[in-house]
C-alpha positions as CSV (number, residue, x, y, z in Angstrom):
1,X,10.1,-8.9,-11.8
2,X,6.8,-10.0,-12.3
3,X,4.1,-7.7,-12.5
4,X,0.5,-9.0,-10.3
5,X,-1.4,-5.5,-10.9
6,X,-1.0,-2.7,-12.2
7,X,-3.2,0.6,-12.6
8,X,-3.5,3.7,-11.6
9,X,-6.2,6.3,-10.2
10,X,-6.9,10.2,-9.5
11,X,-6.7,11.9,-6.2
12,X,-8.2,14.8,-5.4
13,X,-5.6,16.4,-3.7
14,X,-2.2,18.3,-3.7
15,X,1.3,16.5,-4.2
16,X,1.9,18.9,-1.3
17,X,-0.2,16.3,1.0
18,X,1.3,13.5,-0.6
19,X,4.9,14.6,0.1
20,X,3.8,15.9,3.7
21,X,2.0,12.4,4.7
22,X,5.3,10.7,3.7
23,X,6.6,11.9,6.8
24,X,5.3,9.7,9.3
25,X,5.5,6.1,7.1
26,X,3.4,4.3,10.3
27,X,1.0,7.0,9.9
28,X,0.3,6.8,6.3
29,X,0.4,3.1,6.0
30,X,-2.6,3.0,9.2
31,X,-4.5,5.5,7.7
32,X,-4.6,3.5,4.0
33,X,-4.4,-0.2,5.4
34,X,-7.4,0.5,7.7
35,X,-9.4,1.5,4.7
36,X,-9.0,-2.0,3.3
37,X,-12.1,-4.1,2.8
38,X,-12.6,-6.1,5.9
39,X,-9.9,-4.5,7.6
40,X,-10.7,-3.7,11.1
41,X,-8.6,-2.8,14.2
42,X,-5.2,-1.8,12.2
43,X,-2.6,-1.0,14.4
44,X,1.3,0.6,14.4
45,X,3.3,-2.1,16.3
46,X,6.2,-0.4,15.0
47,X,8.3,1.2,12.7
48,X,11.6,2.1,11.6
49,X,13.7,4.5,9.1
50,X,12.5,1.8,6.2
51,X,10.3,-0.4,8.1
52,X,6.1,-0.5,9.5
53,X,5.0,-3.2,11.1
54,X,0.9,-3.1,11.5
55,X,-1.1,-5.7,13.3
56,X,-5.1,-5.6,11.8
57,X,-7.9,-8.4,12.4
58,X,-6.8,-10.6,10.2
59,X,-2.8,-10.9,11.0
60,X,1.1,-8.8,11.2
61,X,1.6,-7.2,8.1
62,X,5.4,-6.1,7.6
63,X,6.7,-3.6,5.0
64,X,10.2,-3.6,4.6
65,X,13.1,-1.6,2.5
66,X,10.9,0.8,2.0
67,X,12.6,3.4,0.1
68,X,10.8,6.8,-0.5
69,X,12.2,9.7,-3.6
70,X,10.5,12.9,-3.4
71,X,10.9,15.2,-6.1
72,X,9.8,18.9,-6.8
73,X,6.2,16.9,-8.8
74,X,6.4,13.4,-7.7
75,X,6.6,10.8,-4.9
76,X,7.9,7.0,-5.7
77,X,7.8,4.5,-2.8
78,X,8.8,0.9,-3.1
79,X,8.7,-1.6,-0.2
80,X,8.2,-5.1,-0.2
81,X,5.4,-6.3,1.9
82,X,5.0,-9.6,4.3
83,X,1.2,-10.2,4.8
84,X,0.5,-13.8,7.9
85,X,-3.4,-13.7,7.8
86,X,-3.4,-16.2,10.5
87,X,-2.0,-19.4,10.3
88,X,-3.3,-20.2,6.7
89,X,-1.8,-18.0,4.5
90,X,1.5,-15.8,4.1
91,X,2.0,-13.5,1.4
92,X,4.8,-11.4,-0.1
93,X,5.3,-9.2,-2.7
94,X,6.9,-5.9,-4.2
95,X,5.2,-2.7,-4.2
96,X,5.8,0.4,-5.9
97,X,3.4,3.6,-6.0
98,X,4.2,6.7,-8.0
99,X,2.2,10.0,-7.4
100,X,2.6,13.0,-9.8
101,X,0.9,16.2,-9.6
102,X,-1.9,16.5,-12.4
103,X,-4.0,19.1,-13.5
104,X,-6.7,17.9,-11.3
105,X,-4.8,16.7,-8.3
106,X,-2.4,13.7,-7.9
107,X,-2.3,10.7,-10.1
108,X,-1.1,7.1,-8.7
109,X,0.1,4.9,-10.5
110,X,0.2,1.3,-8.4
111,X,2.2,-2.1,-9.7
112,X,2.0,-4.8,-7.7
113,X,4.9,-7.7,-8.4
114,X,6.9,-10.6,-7.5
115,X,3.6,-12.1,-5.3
116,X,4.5,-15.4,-3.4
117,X,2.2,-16.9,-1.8
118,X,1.7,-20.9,-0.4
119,X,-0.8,-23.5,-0.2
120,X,-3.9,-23.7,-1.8
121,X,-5.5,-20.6,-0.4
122,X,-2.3,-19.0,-2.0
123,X,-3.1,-20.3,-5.1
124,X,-6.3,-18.8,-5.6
125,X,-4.8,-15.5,-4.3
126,X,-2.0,-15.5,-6.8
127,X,-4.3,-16.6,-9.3
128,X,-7.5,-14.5,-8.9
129,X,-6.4,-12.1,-6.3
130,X,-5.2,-9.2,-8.2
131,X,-7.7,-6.8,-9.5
132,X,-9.8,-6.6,-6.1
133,X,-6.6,-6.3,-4.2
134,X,-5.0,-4.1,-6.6
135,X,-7.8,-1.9,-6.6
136,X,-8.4,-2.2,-3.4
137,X,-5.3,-0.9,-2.5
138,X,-5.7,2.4,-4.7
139,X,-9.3,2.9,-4.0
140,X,-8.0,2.8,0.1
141,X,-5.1,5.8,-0.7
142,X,-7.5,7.7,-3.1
143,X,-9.6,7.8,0.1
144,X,-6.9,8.1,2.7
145,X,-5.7,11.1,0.9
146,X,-8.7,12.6,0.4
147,X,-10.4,12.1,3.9
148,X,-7.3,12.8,5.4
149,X,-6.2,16.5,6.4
150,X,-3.1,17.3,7.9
């Protein structure tokens, strides 16, 4: 495994919610993907027992073997993801988020690995892509989870 990005945030909610929006994976993965910089238009095409597939402005995004652990103060999710931004460039890597209750809500911890991704416009992806995506990614489930009641 090689690690892209890793970090980790606060969210200002309960582990509760965290465990609750894991219900409906389509659902969560919408409300988080459509926070994405220059995301627009994210929609569930469809989705499975360890499967989402979203189509958004830019492409199909597929994530795949998702495998979700919930335990009494925490939540692990891995999945791989399959991003076609059009015709010019197809990504793939590993994700894995863990949330754990904290004293002020939920941290998340993010690592980003195993990131394929052709041609040139892959290459500056792989090679300067990771802390704006990265954070992107937390910043976009910090604010899913707080903007987001159930």
């Amino acid at each position: 495994m090689t690690v892209w990005f890793k970090g980790t945030g606060e969210i200002g909610s309960s582990i509760k919610h965290v465990k609750e929006s894991f219900e409906n994976l389509g659902e969560f993965l919408v409300g988080v993907v459509s926070r994405m910089p220059g995301l627009t238009g994210v929609e569930l095409i469809e989705q499975g027992t360890d499967f989402v597939i979203l189509q958004t402005n830019e492409g199909i995004m597929k994530r795949t073997s998702i495998e979700t652990r919930i335990e009494q103060d925490r939540v692990v999710v891995e999945s791989d993801e399959e991003y076609q931004a059009g015709a010019k460039v197809t990504t793939r890597a590993h994700f894995l988020d863990e949330f754990a209750a904290s004293e002020t809500g939920v941290a998340h911890r993010l690592v980003i690995s195993d990131v394929q991704a052709s041609g040139l416009l892959g290459f500056f992806y792989r090679r300067f892509g990771s802390s704006k995506m990265g954070n992107a990614f937390l910043n976009a489930t910090k604010a899913f989870f707080e903007g987001h009641s159930l």
